[in-house]
N, C-alpha and C positions, 0 to 999 in steps of 0.2 A: 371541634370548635364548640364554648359554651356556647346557651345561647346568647348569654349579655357578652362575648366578644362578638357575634352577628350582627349585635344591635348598637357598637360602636363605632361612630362615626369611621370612616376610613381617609380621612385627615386629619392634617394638623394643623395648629393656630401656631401664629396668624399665618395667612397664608403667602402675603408678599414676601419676598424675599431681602435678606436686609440691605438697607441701603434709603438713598432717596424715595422721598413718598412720589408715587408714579402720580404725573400728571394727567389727567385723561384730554382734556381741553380748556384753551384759553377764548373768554368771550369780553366783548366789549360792548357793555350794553349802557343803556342812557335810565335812572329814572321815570317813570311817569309821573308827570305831574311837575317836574324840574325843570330849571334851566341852566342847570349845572351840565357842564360836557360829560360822554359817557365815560362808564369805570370799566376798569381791566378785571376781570375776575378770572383767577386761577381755579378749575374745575377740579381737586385732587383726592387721591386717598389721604387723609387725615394723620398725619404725624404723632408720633406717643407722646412728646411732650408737649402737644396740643390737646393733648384729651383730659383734661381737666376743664380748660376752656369750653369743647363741644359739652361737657355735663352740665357745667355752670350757665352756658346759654340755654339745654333741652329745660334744666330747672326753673329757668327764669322765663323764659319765653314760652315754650312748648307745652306746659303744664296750663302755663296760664292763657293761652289762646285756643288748644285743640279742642274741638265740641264736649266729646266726651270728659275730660279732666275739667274743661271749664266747668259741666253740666255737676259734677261730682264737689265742684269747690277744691280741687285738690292740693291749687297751691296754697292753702290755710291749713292744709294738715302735712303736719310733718314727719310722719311717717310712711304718709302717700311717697312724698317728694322726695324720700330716703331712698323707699322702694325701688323706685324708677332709676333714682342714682346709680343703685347698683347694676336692677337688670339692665345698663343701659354701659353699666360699665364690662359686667360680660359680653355684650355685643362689641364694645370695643375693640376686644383682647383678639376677636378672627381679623382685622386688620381687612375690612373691608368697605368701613365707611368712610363717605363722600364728603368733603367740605367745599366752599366756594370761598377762599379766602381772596383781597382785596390787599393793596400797599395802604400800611399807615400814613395819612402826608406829615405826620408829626413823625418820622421815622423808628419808628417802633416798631414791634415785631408783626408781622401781617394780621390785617384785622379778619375775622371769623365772622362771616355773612349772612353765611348758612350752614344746612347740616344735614345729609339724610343716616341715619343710624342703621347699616345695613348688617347678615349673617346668612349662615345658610340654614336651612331645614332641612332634618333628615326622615327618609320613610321609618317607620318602627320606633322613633325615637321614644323613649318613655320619661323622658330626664325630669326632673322634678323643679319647678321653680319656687315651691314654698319656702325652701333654704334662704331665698335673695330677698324674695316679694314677703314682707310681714306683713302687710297693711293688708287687710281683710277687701277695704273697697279696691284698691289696685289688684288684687287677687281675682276677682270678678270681673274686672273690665277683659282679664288676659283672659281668664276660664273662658269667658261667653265669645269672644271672641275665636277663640282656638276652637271653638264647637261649632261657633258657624263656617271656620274653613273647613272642617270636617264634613259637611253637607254637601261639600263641589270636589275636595277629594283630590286635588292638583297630581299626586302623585302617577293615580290612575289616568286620571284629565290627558297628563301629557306621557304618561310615560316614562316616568323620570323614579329615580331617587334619593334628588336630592336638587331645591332649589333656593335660588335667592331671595330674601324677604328682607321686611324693613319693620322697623317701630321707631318711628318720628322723622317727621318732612317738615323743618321749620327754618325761615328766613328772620333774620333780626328785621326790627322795624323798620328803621332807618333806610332799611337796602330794597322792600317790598316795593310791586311796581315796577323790577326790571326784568321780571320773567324769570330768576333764578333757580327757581324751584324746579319750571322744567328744563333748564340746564344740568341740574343735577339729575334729574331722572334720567338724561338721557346717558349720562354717565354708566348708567346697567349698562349699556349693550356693549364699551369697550372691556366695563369689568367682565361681563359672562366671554366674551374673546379670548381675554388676559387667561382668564383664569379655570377657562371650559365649563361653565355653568350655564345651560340651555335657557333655561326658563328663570322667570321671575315671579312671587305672585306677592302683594300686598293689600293688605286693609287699609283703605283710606276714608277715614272718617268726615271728613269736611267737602261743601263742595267745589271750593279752592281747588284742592289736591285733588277731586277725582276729576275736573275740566280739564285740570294739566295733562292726568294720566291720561284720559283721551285724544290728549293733541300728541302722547308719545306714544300712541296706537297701543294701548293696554284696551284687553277688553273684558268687560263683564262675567264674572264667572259665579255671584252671588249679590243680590243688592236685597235688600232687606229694610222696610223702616225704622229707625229707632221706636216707635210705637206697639211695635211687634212682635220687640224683643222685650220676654219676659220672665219672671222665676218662677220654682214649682207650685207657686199660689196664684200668680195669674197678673201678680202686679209688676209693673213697670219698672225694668230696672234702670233705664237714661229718663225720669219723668220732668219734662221742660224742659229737655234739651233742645238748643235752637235752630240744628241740624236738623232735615228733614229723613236720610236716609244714610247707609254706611252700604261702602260698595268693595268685595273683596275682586281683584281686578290683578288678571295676568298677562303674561306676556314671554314670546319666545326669543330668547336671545341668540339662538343660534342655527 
């Protein structure tokens, strides 16, 4: 065996099977702040001919809300926004992200809530993302990032070679306020079941998303200040960002 067949993955995308996108659970949760009666939210894997939708919300929403992309200005540059399009559409294609879609009452096709953008990691992987990511500043957010999971090392952490990760946890506006977010988080544990994927680990930038991952018993496996993170000159690469810290935060699913 080369060695670049050792170091390819030993699956294939996507990994469901064809057919219906599996449901994991159905919740009925109320608004905060409402006094509209509670919504039915379908907890699902994400259909293909819904994944234009999930991009056009991570573009529209996700870019412009996440600390770090807000900290960057990134929905004003469109190359950023390109960027992400893509790496976000090769996450796609493993067929293992989360949506919380809702009934339109104007009956149209189910409305898109939320979204977490899930895939796996592989130990050895060398795969290159400059191919997808042009955008020099989107380049950086992934590099620094990918170097500080490299500091906690999940593969050794747990034992594994091979876990489930995520890049983007965003709720539409409209729907925030019913806990959604960690509805779908909790969605990992029937997908690593489904699909035999032990562990979980993800970067979560904001402290929204790391309150939830603590309330889905994810724990600390790097926290780091945005202040602290810096380039080979010493200057700041998130500077005013309104995040205080970025927590890369695991969890065993199995």
């Amino acid at each position: 065996m080369s060695k670049e067949d050792s170091k390819a993955p030993k699956v294939s995308f996507p990994l469901k099977p064809p057919g219906q996108a599996k449901v994991w659970n159905v919740v009925e949760v109320a608004i905060k702040g409402s006094d509209k009666p509670p919504i039915k939210f379908s907890i699902q894997e994400v259909p293909e001919d819904r994944y234009e939708d999930v991009l056009d919300h991570m573009c529209t929403y996700f870019i412009a809300d996440e600390p770090i992309c807000q900290c960057t200005n990134g929905k004003d540059d469109p190359e950023f926004v390109l960027s992400f399009r893509r790496f976000w559409t090769s996450m796609l294609a493993q067929g293992l992200t989360v949506g919380a879609f809702t009934e339109d009452p104007n009956g149209g096709k189910p409305i898109l809530a939320g979204v977490n953008l899930l895939g796996l990691s592989f130990k050895d992987d060398d795969s290159n993302i400059d191919e997808i990511v042009t955008s020099e500043r989107a380049k950086q957010i992934i590099h620094v990032m990918t170097k500080l999971s490299k500091t906690v090392c999940p593969f050794e952490k747990y034992g594994i070679d091979t876990y489930l990760t995520a890049m983007g946890l965003s709720v539409h506006p409209s729907y925030r306020g019913a806990a959604l977010g960690k509805h779908i988080l909790q969605a990992r544990e029937s997908i690593g079941r489904e699909y035999n994927i032990s562990v979980t680990v993800t970067w979560f930038t904001s402290p929204i998303s790391q309150t939830l991952a603590e309330r889905c018993n994810f724990e600390n496996l790097v926290v780091r200040d945005y202040d602290d993170i810096v380039d080979e000159k010493g200057n700041k690469i998130f500077p005013g960002i309104e995040s205080k810290r970025v927590r890369i935060m695991g969890k065993r699913l199995l």
